[in-house]
N, C-alpha and C positions, 0 to 999 in steps of 0.2 A: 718688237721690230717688225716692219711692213714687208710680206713678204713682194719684191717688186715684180718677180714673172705673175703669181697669181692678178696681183692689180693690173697688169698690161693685157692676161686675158680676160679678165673684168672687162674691161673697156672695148676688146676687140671683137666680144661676144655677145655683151650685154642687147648691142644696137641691133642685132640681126636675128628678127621674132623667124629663127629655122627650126622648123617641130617635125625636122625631118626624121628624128632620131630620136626616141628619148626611153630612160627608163622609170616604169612604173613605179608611183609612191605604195608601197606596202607595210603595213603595219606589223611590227617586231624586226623587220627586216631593214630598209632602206636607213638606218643610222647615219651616224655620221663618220661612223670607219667604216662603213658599209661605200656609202658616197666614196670616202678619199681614193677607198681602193677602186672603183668604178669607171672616178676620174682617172688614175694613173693608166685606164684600159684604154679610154678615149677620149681626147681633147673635146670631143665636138658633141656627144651626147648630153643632152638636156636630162640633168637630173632631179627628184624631188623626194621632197623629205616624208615621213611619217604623216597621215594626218594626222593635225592638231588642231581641236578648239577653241573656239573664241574665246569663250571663257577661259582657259589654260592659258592664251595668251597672255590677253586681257588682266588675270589676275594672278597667275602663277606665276613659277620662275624662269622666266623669260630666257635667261642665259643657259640654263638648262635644255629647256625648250627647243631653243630656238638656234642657238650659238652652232656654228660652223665653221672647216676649215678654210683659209682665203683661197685655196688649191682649188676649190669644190666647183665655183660656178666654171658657167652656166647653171644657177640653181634656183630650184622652183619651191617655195614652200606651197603645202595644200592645207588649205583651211577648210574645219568643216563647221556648218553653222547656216543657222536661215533668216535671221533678223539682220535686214538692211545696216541697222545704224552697230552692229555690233560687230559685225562684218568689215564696215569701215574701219574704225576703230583698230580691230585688230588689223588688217591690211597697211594702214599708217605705221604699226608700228613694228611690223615685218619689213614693209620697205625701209624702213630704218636702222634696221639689221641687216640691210645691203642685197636683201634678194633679190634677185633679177626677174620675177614671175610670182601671181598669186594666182593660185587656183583653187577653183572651188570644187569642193566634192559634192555630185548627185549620183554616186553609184555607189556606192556602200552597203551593204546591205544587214549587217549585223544588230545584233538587238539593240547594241548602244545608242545607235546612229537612229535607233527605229524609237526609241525613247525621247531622246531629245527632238526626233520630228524633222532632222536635215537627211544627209545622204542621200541615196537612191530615192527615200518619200518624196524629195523633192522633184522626182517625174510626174510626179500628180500635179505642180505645182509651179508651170513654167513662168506664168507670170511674176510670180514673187522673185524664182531664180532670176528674172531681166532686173527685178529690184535690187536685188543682192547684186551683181556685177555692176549698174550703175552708180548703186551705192561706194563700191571699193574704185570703179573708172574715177571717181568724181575726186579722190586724195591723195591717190597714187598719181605716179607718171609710168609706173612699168607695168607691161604686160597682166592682163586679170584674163586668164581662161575656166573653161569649164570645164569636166571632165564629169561623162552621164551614163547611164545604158541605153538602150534603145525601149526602155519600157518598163513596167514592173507589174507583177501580179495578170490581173487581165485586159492589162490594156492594150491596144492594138497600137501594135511596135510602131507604124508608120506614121500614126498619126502622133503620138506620142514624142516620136522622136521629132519632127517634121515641128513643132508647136515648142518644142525647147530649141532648136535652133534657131527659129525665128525670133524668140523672144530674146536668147541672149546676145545674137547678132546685133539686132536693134538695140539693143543695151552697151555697145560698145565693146562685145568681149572681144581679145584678139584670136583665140580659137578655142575650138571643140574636139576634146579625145573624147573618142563613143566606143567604150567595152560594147559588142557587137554581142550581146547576149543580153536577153531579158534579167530582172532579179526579184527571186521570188522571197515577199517580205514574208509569208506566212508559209510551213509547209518543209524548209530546206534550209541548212545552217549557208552560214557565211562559205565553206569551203565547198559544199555544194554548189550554193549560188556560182562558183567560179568555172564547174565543169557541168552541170549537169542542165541548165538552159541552153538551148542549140543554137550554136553561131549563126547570125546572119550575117557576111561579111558583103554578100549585093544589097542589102539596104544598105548601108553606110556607103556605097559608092552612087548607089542612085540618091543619097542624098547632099553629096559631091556635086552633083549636076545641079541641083536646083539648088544649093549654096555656092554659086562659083567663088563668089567673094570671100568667104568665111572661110579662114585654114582650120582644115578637119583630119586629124587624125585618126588613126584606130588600134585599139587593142583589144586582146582577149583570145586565148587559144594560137598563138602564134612560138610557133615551138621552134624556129630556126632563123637565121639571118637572109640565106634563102627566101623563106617563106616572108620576111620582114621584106623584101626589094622586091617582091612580086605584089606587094599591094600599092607600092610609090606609082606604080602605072597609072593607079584610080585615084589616087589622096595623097594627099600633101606631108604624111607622116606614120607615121610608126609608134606606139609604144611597147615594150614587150617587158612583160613583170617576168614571173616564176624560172623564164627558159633565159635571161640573161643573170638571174640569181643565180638558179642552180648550176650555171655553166659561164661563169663571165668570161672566159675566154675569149668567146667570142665577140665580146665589146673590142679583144683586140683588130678587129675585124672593118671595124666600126667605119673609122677613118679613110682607110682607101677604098671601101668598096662602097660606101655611099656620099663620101665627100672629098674624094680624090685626093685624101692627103694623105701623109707616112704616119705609120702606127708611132705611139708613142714609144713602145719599145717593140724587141724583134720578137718575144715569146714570153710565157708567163713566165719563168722563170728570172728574165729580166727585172719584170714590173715585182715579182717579189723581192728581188731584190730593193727596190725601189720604197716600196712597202715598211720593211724593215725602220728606218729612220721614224714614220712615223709611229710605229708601234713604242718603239723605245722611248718617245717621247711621253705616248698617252702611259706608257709602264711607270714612267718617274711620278706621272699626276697621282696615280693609285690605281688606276685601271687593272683592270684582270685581262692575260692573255685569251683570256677564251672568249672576250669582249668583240675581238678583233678576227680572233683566226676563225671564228663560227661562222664569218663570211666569205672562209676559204676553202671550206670545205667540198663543193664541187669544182676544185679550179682545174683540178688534173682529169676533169672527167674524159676519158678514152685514150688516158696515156697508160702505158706499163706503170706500175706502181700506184698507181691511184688511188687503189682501196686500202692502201698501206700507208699512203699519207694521210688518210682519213678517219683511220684507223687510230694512229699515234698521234693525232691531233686529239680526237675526240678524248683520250685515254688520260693524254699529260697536259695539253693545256689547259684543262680544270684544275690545277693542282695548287696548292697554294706555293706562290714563289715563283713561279713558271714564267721562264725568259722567253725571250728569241732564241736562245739555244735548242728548244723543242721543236720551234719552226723549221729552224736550220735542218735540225735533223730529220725533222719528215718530211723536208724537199729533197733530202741527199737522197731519198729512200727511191724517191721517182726517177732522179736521177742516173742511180746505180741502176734504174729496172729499165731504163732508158738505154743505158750502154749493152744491156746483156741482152735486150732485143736484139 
């Protein structure tokens, strides 16, 4: 059965390329009860999936893959991958899976990504990146952006980055999110590369200026919503990974403070509620509770009870057989710590 509100905001969201808001694709993380719960935080956040391979598209189990709930969009899958025609290819049949965005990864920096020769390498390699986006602009109709660092290894970040904008601009992309930190492909693991290169957050605005046209976002190191509404001054958007994972709360936030509209609910405790229906649904397919609540685990961050719901999730939602009854019961837990503040 089709779900009809999700279709209405399909329709009401898909036309409007807004990158005012969005959360980061992260790998093991960004799922797709990762997304639903995301979604129920805020209508108007731009979300995207895991990245996925061309190949994995292409040749694997696509509905696995790729399958989403109708609740989800605005949704962006990210492709990673550096041959033009293969690119295509899988972008056709992502838009076909109803996504609203394809994006490409050039900032990745893991050894996977360093094997197969896309990601982050792709900084070395702007011309080809214009290939690859022209490639997917040319059989899609929806949105192909990019998503880069400002550089990798020893390249000189301005020029670096200055040379991939250009080319993917020209190329038809509809925007650019720039993780505002170098990625060191030799030297530093993947979870380094995320802290330990130093922010440049004034290049990415001084190159706002000399891309007026091209909507450009920024992520990387942005640890508050706050700090998210203090860069809309200079850029057209926001992305924030790790600090709307480990604290989604604040997606509840989302809606009126950056796009004047009402939360979808008044507190988390609502949206868990809200939450529920689909968990019991993905519970009947064979899912495991701890599929779901492992992306609930910072949700109480700085309320009474918090390490207690954390605690009792971590403990009984691995167990085998484990309902929403465990959920239930480590929200009562915040709850109860709630009243006796």
């Amino acid at each position: 059965m089709k779900d009809t509100k999700a279709i209405e905001m399909k329709e009401k969201y898909a036309k409007i390329n807004d990158y005012r808001f969005a959360v980061a694709p992260m790998m093991d993380w960004t799922d797709r009860h990762c997304r639903v719960l995301h979604r129920l935080m805020s209508r108007r956040a731009r979300l995207y999936t895991e990245m996925v391979t061309t190949g994995a598209v292409i040749h694997g189990d696509r509905e696995r893959l790729l399958g989403f709930c109708a609740v989800e969009h605005p949704l962006a899958v990210q492709l990673g991958g550096s041959e033009p025609e293969a690119l295509a290819k899988a972008a056709l049949i992502c838009a076909g899976f109803g996504y609203d965005e394809i994006n490409l990864n050039c900032g990745c920096p893991s050894d996977r990504v360093q094997s197969g020769a896309f990601g982050a390498c792709l900084m070395r390699e702007p011309a080809l990146v214009g290939e690859c986006v022209a490639a997917m602009k040319a059989v899609v109709k929806i949105p192909v952006t990019v998503k880069c660092r400002i550089g990798v290894d020893d390249q000189d970040p301005r020029e670096a980055l200055w040379a991939m904008a250009d080319s993917v601009k020209k190329a038809g992309a509809d925007a650019l999110f720039v993780h505002a930190r170098k990625a060191w492909l030799k030297g530093l693991s993947p979870k380094e590369n995320r802290d330990v290169p130093p922010l440049d957050y004034p290049l990415v605005y001084e190159l706002k200026r000399a891309f007026r046209d091209l909507p450009i976002a920024i992520n990387g190191g942005i640890g508050s919503l706050a700090e998210a509404m203090s860069h809309l001054a200079y850029l057209d958007g926001v992305m924030l990974g790790r600090a709307a994972y480990h604290e989604p709360g604040l997606l509840l936030r989302v809606d009126p403070q950056l796009f004047g509209e009402d939360a979808p609910f008044a507190n988390q405790f609502d949206a868990i509620e809200a939450y529920i229906p689909y968990i019991e649904a993905r519970l009947a397919e064979g899912a495991r509770l701890a599929d779901m609540t492992r992306h609930l685990l910072g949700f109480f961050t700085g309320l009474p009870g918090a390490r207690t719901f954390r605690r009792h999730l971590a403990m009984e939602a691995v167990k085998r057989g484990a309902g929403v009854d465990v959920l239930r019961a480590a929200v009562a837990r915040v709850s109860r710590a709630a009243i006796a503040a």
